[in-house]
N, C-alpha and C positions, 0 to 999 in steps of 0.2 A: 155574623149569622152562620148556623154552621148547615151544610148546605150533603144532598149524597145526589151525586150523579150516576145514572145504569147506564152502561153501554157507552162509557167514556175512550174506548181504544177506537170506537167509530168518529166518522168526520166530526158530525155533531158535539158529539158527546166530547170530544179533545179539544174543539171551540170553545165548549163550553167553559170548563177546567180552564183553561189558560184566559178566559175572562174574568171567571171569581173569584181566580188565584189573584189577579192583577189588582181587583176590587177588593181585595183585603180580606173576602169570606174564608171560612173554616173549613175545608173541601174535604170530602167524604167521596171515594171509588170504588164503586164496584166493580171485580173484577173476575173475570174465570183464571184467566193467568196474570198471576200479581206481576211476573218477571217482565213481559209482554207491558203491561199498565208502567211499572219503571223504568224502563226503556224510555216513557216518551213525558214523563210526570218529576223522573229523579223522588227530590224530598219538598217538593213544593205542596203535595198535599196526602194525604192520609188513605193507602191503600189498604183495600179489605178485598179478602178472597172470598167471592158470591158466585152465586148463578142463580137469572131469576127464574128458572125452572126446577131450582129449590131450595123452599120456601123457607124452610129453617136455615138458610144463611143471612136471609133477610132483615131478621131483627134486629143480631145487633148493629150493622149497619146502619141500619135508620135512628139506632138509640140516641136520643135528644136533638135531632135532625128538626127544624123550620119546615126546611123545602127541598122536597125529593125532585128532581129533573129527570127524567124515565125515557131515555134517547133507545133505550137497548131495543133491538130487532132481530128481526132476519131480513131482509130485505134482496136476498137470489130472488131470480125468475125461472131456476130449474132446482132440482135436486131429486135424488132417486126414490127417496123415501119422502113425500111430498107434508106427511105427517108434520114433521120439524115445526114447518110454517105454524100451527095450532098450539104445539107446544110451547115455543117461544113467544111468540107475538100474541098470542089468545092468553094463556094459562099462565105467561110472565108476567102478564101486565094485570091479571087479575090476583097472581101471588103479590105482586108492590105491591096495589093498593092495599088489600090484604090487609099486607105486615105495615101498610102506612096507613092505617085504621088503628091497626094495636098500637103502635107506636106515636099516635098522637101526632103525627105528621100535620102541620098548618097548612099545607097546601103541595100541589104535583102538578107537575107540568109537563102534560104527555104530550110526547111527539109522534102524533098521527099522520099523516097524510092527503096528497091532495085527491089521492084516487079514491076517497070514501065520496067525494061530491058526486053528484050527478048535474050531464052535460050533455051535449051532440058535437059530432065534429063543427069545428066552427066557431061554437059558440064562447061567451066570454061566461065567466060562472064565479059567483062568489060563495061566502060560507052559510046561503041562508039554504040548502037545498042538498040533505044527504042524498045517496043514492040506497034506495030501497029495494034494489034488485042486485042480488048475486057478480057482481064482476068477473071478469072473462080470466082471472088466472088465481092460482092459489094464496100467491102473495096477498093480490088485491081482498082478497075475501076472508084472509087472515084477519086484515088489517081493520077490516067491516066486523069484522066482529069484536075485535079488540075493542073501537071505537066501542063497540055498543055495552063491552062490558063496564066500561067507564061511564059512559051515561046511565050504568046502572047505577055505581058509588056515588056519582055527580045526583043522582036523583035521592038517594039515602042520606045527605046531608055533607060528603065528601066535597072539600074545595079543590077542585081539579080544572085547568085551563088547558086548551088543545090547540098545536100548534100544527099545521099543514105545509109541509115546505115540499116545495118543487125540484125537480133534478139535481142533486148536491154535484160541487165541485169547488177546488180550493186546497188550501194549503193543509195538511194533516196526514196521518198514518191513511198506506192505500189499504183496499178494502173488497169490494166488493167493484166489477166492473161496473165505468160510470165517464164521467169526460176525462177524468183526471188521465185515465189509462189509455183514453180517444187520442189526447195528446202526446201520450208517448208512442203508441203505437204508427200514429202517424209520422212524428219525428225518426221512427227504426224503419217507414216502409213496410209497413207491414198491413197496410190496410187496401185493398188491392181497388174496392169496392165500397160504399156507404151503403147502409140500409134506409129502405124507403121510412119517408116521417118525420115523425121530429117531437120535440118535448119542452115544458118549460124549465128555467133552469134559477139557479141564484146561486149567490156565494155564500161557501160553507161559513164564513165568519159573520156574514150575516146574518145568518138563521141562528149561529147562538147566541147574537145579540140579542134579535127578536126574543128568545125564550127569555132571556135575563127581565127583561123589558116589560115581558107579558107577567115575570115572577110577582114583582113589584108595583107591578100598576092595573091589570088586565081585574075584573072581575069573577068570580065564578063561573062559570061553564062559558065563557068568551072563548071563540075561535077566532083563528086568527090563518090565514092563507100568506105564506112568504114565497113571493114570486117576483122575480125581477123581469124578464118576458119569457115569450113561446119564442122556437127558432128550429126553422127546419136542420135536419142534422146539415142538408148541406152549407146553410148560411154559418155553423157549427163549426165545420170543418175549412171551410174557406175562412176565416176569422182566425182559426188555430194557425192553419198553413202560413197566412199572412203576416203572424208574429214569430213563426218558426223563420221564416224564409223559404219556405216553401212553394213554388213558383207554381205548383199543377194540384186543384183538388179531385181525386179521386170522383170515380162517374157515380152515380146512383144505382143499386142493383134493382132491377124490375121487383115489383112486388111480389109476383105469383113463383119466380126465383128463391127470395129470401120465403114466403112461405115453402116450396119444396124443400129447400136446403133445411129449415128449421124442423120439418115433419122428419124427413132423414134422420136429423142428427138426434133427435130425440130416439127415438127408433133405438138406434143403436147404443147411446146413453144408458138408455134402461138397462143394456146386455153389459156394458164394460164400466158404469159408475162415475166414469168421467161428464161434464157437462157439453154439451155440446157446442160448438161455435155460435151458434144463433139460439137462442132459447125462444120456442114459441111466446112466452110472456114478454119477452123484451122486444118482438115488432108488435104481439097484441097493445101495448103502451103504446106503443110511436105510433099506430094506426089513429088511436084515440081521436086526435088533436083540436083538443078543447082549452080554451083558454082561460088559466087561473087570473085572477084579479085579487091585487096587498089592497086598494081604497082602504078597506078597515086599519091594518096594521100601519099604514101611516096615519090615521087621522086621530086612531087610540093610542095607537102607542108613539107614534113619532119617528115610526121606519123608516130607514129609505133605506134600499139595494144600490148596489154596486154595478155600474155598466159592466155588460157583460165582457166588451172588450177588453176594459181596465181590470176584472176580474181574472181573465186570461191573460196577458201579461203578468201578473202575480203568482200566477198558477206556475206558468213556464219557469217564473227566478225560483218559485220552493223548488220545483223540479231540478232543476237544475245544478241547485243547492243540494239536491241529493244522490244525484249522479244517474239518476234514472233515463237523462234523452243522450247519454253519451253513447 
């Protein structure tokens, strides 16, 4: 089956690659930098130089393509020019479908997210219940929209399946801050402070199994939420520590702190282009803490997640394997 993955230099999306490639499929990469996509692919499947922000690279890509897999994002919680967020995530993912309309595409397997649900702190929340009000950062609202351009295709007759994964971490090219970096950052010392919160989380290699899973078996417009639990950062960082060797976790910084510090550094962001230490959007998430619930994705598709501690242990040998906690 010959298959094109977006956004395969991401965690996701290089899970996924290195499961279809294993599975025998015909692998099709979209790439913005092909050299970057070889780096971590070699000759094990078929790189094309794309961007889904446009659209005329898309065709032939997809030419004679089964199943498009559409991982590509933006997924910061700052950036100076906040636009980006609409352009990629919004306007990408309505060029795929798009050109996975022209192109006869059998089916797409987007990867949305958990924060289009709606929830209360506290609560446990599955995929029967979007959120119909604006979410509190640009990511999130990106991502609310993306969703809903998809259920437009999905509503036109498009076979499209939605995948919702929680905190990525795991083995794959780094990226975007997230635990992977938690964990090194702690291992250098360099984390003086924990910020208030917390998130759920799953393993990267898990979530591209789910899509494989959802490719093949899921029905039309099936959501599907991959979460393995919620965990305060500090049970997060105490768990890391505890497999580094790390004898002391770091204190929690008071809230009304990390919001000053995050209102600062933005402040200043804006003047100099760099992002800030704490991005408003990334304690506005950790404030959140609503809890995702897989029920569905194990009972349809046959999931199951990876304890998180066994996850972290795995995480440490990739790292490690790469010279990054030295």
């Amino acid at each position: 089956m010959r298959t094109l993955v977006t956004g395969a230099t991401g965690l996701i999306g290089y899970d996924m690659v290195q499961q279809l490639v294993a599975g025998g499929h015909e692998v099709r990469v979209l790439a913005r930098s092909v050299e970057k996509a070889r780096a971590l692919f070699s000759n094990t499947c078929t790189i094309l130089q794309g961007d889904v922000t446009e659209p005329q690279s898309l065709a032939p890509a997809m030419e004679g393509c089964e199943i498009v897999f559409h991982a590509a994002g933006f997924p910061e919680q700052w950036m100076k020019d906040p636009a980006i967020f609409q352009q990629v995530n919004v306007e990408g993912t309505r060029n795929v479908l798009n050109a996975g309309t022209s192109a006869g595409v059998r089916r797409v397997v987007y990867t949305s997210t958990i924060d289009v649900f709606a929830a209360r702190a506290g609560e446990s929340y599955d995929e029967s219940v979007l959120d119909t009000q604006p979410k509190g950062t640009y990511y999130e609202r990106s991502k609310q929209d993306a969703d809903r351009v998809a259920v437009e295709f999905l509503s036109r007759g498009m076979d499209i399946v939605f995948i919702h994964p929680a905190g990525l971490y795991g083995p794959g090219p780094m990226g975007s801050p997230g635990v992977n970096q938690l964990i090194i950052d702690l291992k250098k010392g360099k984390i003086p402070m924990l910020l208030p919160g917390g998130f759920p989380l799953v393993y990267s290699e898990d979530v591209a199994r789910g899509h494989l899973l959802a490719a093949s078996s899921a029905a039309a417009g099936d959501r599907f939420i991959l979460s393995e639990g919620y965990y305060d950062l500090t049970e997060v960082a105490t768990i890391v520590c505890k497999n580094l060797g790390i004898a002391k976790t770091p204190p929690v910084m008071p809230l009304w702190m990390g919001k000053a510090i995050a209102g600062a550094g933005e402040a200043i962001s804006s003047i100099t282009g760099k992002p800030p230490l704490i991005p408003k959007g990334q304690l506005h998430f950790m404030q959140w803490k609503a809890i995702p619930k897989s029920e569905r994705a194990n009972v349809v598709l046959g999931w199951k997640a990876l304890p998180f501690e066994e996850g972290v242990k795995k995480t440490i040998s990739f790292l490690e394997s790469k010279g990054l906690l030295s």
